[in-house]
N, C-alpha and C positions, 0 to 999 in steps of 0.2 A: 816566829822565832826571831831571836836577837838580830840576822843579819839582815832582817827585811825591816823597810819602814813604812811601806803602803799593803804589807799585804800580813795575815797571818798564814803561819801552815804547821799543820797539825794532823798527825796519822794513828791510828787506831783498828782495831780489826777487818784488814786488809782494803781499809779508805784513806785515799786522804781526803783533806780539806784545806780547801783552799778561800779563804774569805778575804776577801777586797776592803781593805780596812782603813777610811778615811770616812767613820761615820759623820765626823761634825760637817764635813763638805756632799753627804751622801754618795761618799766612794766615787767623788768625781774624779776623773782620771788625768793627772799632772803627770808632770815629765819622768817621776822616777817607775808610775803604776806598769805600763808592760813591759819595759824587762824585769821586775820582780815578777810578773804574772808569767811571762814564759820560763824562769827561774826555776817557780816554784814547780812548774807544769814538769818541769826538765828531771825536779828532784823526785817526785813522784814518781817518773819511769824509771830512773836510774834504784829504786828501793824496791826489792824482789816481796817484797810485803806487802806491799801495796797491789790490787788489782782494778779498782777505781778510783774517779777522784769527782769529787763535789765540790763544785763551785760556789759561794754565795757570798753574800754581802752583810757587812756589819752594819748595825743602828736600823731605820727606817726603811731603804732602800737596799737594791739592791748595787745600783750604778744610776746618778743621774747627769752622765756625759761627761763633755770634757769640762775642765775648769777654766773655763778660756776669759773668767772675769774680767781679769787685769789685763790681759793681751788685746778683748775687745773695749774696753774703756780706753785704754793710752796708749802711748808706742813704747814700744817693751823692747829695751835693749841687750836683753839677756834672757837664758834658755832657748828652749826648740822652738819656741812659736815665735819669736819673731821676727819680721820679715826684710825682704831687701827693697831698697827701691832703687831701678826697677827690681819687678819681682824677678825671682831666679825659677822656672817651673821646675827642673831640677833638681835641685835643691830642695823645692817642698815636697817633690815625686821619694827624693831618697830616705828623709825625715819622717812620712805619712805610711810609707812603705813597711821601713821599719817597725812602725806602731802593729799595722794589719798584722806583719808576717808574728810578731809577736803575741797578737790577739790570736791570729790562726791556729796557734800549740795548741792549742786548744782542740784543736780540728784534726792535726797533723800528730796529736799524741798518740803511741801505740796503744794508751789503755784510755779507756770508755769516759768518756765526759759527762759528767750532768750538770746540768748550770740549775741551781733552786732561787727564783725570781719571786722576790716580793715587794713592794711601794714602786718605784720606778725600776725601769732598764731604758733609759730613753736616750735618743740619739748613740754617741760612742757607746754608752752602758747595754744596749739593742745591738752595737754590733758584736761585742765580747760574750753579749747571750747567746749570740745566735751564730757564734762560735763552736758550742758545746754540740756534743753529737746528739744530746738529749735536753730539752726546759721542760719542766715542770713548773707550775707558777699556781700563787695564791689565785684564786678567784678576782679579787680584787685588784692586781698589778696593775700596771698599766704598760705596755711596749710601744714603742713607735719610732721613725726618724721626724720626728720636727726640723730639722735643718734641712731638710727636703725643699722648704716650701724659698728659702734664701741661706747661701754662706755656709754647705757642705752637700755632702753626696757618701752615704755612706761606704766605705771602703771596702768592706768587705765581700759587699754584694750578696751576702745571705740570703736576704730577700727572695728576691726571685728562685733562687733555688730551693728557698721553704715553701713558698706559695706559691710558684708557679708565675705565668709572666699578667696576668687579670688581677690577680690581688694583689703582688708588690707592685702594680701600676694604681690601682687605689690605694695604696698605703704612703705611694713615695712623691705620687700628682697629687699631696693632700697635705701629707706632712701632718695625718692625725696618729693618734694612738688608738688602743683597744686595748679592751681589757685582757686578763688572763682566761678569763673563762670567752672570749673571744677567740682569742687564740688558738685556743685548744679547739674550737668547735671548727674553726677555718683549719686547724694539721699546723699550725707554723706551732706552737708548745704540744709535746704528748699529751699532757692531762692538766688541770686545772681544779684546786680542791679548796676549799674551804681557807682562809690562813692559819687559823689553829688547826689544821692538819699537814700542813706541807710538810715540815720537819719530818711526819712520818710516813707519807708517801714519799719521800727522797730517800729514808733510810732504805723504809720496805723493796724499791727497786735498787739502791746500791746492795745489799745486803741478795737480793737474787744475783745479780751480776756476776758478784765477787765471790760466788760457789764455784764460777768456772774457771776453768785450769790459764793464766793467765797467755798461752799462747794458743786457747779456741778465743781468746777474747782479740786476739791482736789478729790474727786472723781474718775472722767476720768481717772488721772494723776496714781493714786494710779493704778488703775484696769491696765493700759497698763504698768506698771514700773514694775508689780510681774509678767509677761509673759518674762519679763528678768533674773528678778529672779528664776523664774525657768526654765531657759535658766545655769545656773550657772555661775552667771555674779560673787559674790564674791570668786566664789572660782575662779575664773578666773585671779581675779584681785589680789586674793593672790600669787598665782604662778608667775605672771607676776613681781610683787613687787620685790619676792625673786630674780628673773631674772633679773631685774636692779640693787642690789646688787651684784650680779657677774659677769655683765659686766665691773662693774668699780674693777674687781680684778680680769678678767681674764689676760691672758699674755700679751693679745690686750689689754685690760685696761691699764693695767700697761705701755705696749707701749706709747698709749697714753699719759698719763700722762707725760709718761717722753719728748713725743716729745712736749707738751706745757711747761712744764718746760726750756728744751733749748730755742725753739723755740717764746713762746709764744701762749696764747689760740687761738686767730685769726687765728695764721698759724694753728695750729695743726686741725684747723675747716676746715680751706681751701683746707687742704689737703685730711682729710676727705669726705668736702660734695663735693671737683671734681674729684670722684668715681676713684683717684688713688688707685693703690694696698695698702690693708691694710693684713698685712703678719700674716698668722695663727702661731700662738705660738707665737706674738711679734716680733721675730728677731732684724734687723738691723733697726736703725732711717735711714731715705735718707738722702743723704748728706745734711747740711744748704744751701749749695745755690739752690739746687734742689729747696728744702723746700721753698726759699723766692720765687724762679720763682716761684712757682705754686698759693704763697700764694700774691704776686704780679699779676699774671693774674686771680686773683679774686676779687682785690680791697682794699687789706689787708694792702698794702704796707704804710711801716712807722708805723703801729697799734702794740701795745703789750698791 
């Protein structure tokens, strides 16, 4: 709709739809993305026509993280991302916070979420999925926190509360992804199908859902969402928060930082997510041409 610019939303026989829409960037998520996404979440419960709402993603992906190009390339003197020196923990506690609690509507909505995941959900785009009370995803997706491995923690802490503390400790000590049909076989996505079917197994369970009388649906939802809550999911998700503010300041942060600076964010990822040495306390950059081999035998080549 006219008043969003990152997101579309659109409702029809008691769904809405909510699609993340910044296909040229693969719905990476910039400064305006979650409060249009809690917006939109806000408007769907507020509309008595609605009894679900479906999540997904415009163009290729579904979310492929934050768009932190230009903030990891140079010092960014404008918007949420950039920073003080010194840093303010604070400051990026209240800013990062804000994003989660906005991500969480998702979580925290009276009516039923399904998030329909296909090309990536990676890094932020994996926390906004796994947001939703339900994923379904192509066969071929791919989910993950890459920023696990240097320069975030994700906030939500979904994770563990999908998998249990065995697998979100191999997902997040690894900083790999996995696929959809992965997912589903490990319980973190309900089902995983083919990609020319998803569209109709998202309908076929929103379309069951939304036969039920919209307050057995808030209901349910409520009774199993405070079995997390007292689980200590927010305070979980506070800790977490402040831990991805000192990712991006510890010596490895700063590392980072400066190897996408020379290098460019592409490389500095490439280097990252092909499980080379990432050197505790920062240290030495690897040499530039190191850097481009590796970030060349990833597919980077020519990208800045």
């Amino acid at each position: 709709m006219s008043d969003f610019t990152t997101i579309d939303y659109q409702s029809r026989d008691r769904k809405a739809y909510i699609t993340l829409n910044r296909p040229e960037r693969k719905n990476a998520i910039n400064d305006e993305l979650p409060g249009e996404l809690a917006a939109a979440v806000e408007r769907a419960n507020e509309d008595d026509d609605v009894r679900v709402i479906v999540l997904q993603g415009a163009g290729d992906s579904f979310c492929a993280g934050y768009d932190l190009k230009q903030f990891a390339e140079q010092d960014q003197s404008q918007g949420r991302w950039r920073q003080t020196d010194p840093w303010d923990p604070i400051r990026d506690y209240r800013e990062m916070r804000r994003n989660t609690d906005q991500f969480f509507s998702l979580w925290r909505s009276l009516k039923p979420t399904i998030a329909k995941v296909h090309g990536y959900a990676i890094a932020g785009g994996s926390d906004i999925a796994l947001c939703a009370d339900v994923l379904i995803m192509a066969d071929d997706a791919r989910i993950g926190y890459p920023p696990a491995r240097v320069w975030g923690c994700p906030t939500t802490a979904m994770w563990v509360y999908r998998l249990g503390a065995q697998r979100a400790k191999r997902m997040l000590l690894t900083g790999d992804t996995i696929s959809g049909a992965q997912a589903a076989e490990w319980g973190l996505a309900l089902e995983s199908v083919p990609a020319e079917r998803l569209d109709e197994a998202v309908e076929a369970l929103a379309d069951r859902m939304s036969g039920m009388p919209t307050n057995q649906l808030v209901m349910q939802k409520l009774m199993i969402n405070q079995a997390y809550d007292n689980m200590g999911l927010n305070s979980t998700q506070t800790i977490a928060t402040i831990f991805d503010g000192i990712t991006r300041n510890s010596p490895e942060g700063k590392w980072f930082k400066e190897f996408a600076e020379r290098d460019g964010f592409h490389a500095a990822v490439a280097w990252r997510d092909s499980g080379q040495l990432i050197p505790d306390g920062g240290g030495e950059l690897p040499a530039p041409e190191r850097a481009q081999e590796v970030a060349e035998a990833r597919g980077w080549k020519g990208k800045r």
